[in-house]
C-alpha positions as a LaTeX table, in Angstrom:
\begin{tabular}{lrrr}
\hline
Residue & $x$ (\AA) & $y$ (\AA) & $z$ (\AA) \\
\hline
Unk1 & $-3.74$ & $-12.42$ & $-7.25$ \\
Unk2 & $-0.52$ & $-14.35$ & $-9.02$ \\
Unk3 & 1.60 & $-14.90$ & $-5.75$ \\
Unk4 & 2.10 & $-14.97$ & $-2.07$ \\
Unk5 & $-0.49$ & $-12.43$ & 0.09 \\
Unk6 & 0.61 & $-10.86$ & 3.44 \\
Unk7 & $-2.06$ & $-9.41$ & 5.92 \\
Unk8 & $-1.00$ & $-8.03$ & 9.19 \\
Unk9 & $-2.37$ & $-5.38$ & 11.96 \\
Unk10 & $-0.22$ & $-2.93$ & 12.10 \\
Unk11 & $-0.54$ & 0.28 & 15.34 \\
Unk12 & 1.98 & 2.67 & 17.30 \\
Unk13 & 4.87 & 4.97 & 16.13 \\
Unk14 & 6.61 & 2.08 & 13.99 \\
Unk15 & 3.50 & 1.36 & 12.22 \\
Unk16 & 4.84 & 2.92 & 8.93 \\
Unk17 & 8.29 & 1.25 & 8.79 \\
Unk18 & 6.52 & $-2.17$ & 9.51 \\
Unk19 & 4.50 & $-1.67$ & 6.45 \\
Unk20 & 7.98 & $-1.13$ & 3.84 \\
Unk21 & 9.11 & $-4.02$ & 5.88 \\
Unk22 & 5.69 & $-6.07$ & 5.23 \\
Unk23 & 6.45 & $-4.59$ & 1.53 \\
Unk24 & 10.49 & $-6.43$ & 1.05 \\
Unk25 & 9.00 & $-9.51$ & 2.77 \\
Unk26 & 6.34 & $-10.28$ & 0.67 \\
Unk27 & 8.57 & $-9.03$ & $-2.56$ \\
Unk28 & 11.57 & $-12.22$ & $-0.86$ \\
Unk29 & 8.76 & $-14.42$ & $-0.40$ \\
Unk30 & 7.66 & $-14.38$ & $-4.74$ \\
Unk31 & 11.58 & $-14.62$ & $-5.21$ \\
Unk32 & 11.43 & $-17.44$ & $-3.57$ \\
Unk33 & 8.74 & $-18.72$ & $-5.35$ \\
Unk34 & 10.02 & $-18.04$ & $-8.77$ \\
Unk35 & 7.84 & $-14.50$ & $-9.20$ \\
Unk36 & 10.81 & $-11.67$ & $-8.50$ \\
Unk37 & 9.22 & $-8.37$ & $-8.00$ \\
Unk38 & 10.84 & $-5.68$ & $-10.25$ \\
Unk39 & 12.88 & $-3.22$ & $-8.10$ \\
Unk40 & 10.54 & $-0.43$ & $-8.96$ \\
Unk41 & 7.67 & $-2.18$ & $-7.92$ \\
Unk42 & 9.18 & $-3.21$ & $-4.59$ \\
Unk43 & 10.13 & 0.69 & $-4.22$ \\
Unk44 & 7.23 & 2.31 & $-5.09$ \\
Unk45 & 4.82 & $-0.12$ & $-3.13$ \\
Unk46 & 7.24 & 0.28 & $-0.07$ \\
Unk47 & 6.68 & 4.33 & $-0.11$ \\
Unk48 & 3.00 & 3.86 & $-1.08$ \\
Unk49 & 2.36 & 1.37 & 1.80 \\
Unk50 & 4.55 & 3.89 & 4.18 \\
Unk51 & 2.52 & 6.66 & 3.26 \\
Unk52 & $-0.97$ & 4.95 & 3.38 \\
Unk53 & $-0.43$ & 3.64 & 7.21 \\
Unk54 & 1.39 & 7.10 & 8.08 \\
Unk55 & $-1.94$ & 8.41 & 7.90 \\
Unk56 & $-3.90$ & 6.79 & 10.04 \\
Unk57 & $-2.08$ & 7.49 & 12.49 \\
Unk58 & $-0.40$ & 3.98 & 12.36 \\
Unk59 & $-3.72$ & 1.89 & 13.73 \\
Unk60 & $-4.28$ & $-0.12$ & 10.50 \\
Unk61 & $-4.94$ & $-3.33$ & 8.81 \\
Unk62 & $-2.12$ & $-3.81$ & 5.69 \\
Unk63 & $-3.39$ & $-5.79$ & 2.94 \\
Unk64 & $-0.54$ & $-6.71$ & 0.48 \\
Unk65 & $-0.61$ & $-9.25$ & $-2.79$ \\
Unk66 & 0.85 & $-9.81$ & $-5.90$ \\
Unk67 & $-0.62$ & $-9.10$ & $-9.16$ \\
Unk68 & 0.21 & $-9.42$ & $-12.74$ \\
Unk69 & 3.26 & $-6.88$ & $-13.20$ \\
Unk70 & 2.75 & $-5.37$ & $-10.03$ \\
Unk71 & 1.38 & $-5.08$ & $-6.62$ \\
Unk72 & $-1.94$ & $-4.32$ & $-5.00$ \\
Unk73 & $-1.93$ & $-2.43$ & $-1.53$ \\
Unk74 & $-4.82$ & $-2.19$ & 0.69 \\
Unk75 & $-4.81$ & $-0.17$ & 3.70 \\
Unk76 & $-7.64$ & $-0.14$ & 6.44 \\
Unk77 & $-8.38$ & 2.13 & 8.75 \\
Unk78 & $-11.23$ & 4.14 & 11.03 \\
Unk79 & $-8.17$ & 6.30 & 12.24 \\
Unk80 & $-7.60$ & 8.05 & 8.95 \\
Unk81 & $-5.67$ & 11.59 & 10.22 \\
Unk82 & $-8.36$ & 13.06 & 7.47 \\
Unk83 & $-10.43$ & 12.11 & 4.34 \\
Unk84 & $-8.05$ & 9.97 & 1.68 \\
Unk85 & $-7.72$ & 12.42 & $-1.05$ \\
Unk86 & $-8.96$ & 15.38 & 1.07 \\
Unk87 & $-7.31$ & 19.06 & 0.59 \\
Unk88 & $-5.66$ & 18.18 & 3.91 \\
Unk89 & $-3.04$ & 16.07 & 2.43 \\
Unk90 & $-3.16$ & 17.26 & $-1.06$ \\
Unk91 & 0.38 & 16.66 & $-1.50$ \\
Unk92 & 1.48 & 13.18 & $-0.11$ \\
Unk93 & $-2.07$ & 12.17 & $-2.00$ \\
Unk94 & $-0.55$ & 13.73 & $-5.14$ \\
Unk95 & 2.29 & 11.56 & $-5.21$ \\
Unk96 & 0.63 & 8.16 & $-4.21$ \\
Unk97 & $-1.54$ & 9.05 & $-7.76$ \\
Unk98 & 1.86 & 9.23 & $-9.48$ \\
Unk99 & 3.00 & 6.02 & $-8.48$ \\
Unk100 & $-0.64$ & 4.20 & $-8.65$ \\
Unk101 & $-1.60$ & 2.54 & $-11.82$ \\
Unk102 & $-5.54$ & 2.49 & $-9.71$ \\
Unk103 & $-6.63$ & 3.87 & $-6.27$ \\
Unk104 & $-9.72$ & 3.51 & $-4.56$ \\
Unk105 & $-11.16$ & 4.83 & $-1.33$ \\
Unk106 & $-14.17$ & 2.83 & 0.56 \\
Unk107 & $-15.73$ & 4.06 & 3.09 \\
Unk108 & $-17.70$ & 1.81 & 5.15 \\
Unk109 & $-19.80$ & 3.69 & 6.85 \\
Unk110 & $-21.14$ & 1.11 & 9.96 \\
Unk111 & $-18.13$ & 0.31 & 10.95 \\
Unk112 & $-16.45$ & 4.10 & 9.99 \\
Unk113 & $-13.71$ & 1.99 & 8.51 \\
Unk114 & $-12.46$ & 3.53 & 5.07 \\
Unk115 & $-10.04$ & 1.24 & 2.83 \\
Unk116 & $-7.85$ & 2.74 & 0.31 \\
Unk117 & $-6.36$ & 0.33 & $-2.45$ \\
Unk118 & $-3.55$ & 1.66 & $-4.70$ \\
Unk119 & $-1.70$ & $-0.67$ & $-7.11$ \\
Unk120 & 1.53 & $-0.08$ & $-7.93$ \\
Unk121 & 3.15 & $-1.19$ & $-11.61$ \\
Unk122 & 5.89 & $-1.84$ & $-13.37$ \\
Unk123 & 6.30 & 0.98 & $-15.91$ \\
Unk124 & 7.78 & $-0.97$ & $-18.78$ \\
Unk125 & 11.23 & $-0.34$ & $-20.40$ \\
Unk126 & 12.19 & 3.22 & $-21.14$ \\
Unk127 & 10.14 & 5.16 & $-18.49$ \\
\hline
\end{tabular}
């Protein structure tokens, strides 16, 4: 981590917009503290963030922080709508891989909580 860290709980119908929200706050709060976010990472980790908590059926824990050049996202959950990656959701999975520079998917299985962590870069000048 280079920067400021936001954790929240996030649950109900909003749950998704919350998490872009979560996303822009964190991205003011580095401003702020002389580390501006690039526009594309703010984007991309807003619609990665929205898509990760979208599918859990908005009960989640939201794990945001800033690392070098980008952003790390970490989404919790035991109400995941199916298996992270799964053929269920083959497509909205297929784009978070697009925008990820990593991803990984956790599954604890005591406490049936899985935890997927996608960061999100910059991709340099020209791209």
């Amino acid at each position: 981590m280079t920067g400021p860290v936001r954790r929240c709980e996030l649950t109900g119908p909003g749950a998704a917009a919350r998490a872009r929200a979560e996303v822009h706050r964190l991205a003011d709060e580095a401003l702020l503290a002389g580390l501006p976010v690039s526009e594309v990472v703010e984007g991309d980790a807003a619609l990665v963030a929205s898509e990760l908590v979208a599918h859990t059926d908005g009960d989640c824990a939201l794990e945001l922080a800033l690392t070098a050049g980008g952003m790390d996202i970490r989404v919790a959950s035991s109400t995941w709508q199916a298996a992270p990656g799964g053929r269920e959701h083959l497509a909205w999975w297929g784009l978070l891989r697009l925008l990820a520079r990593d991803m990984t998917v956790r599954t604890h299985t005591v406490a049936g909580v899985t935890t997927v962590r996608v960061q999100v870069a910059d991709a340099g000048p020209g791209c």
